[in-house]
C-alpha positions in Angstrom: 3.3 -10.6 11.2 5.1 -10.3 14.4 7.7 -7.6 12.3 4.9 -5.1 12.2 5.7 -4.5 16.2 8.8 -2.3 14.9 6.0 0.1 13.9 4.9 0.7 17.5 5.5 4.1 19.3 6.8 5.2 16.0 5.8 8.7 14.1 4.4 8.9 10.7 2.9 11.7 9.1 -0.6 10.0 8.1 -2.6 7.4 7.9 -2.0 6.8 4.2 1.8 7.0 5.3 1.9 4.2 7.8 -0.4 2.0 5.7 1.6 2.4 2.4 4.5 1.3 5.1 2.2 -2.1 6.3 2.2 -2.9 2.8 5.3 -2.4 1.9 6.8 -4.6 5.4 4.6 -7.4 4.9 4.4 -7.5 1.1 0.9 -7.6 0.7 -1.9 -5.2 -0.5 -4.4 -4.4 1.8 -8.0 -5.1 0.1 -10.5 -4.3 2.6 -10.7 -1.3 5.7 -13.3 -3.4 7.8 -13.7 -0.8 10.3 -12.7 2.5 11.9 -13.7 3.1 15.5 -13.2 6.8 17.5 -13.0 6.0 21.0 -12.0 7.7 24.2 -9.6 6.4 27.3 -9.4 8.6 30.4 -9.6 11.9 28.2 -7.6 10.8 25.3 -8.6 10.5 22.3 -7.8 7.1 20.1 -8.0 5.8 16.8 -8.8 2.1 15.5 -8.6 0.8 12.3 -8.9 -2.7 11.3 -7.7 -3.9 7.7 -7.9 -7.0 5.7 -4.8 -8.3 3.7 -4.5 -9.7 0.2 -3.4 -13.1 1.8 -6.6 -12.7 4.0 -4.9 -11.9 7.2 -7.1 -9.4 9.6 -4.6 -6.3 11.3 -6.1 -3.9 13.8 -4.1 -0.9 14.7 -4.7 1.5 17.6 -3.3 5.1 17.2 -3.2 8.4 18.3 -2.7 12.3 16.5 0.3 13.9 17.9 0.2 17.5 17.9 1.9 18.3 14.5 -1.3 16.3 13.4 0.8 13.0 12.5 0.2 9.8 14.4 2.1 7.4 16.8 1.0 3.9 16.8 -0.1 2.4 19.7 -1.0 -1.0 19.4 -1.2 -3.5 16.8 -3.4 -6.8 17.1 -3.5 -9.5 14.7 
């Protein structure tokens, strides 16, 4: 799981984008989106989403929008 941290601080276009690119790294469909969370850090605004794999496995990402509207990942917790 560890070779999803090449993800981090990178740029992709959308959501949809950077999850078709999850998949496609670890090989696995995701089934379930558990949750999505809104939440705010010292004026910023941030974006969680928590997914469940195929092979059961739970992945929480933290992003933010850039300001061409696509999104740089911040964080990923497994």
């Amino acid at each position: 799981m560890e070779v999803l941290d090449t993800l981090l601080c990178k740029k992709f276009k959308d959501e949809d984008i950077f999850l078709e690119k999850v998949q496609d790294i670890l090989n696995y469909d995701i089934i379930e989106y558990i949750y999505r969370d809104v939440f705010d850090f010292l004026g910023n605004i941030y974006y969680k989403i928590r997914i469940r794999l195929e092979n059961e496995y739970m992945v929480e990402f933290v992003y933010y929008f850039l300001e061409d509207n696509a999104i740089c990942i911040l964080d990923i917790e497994y």
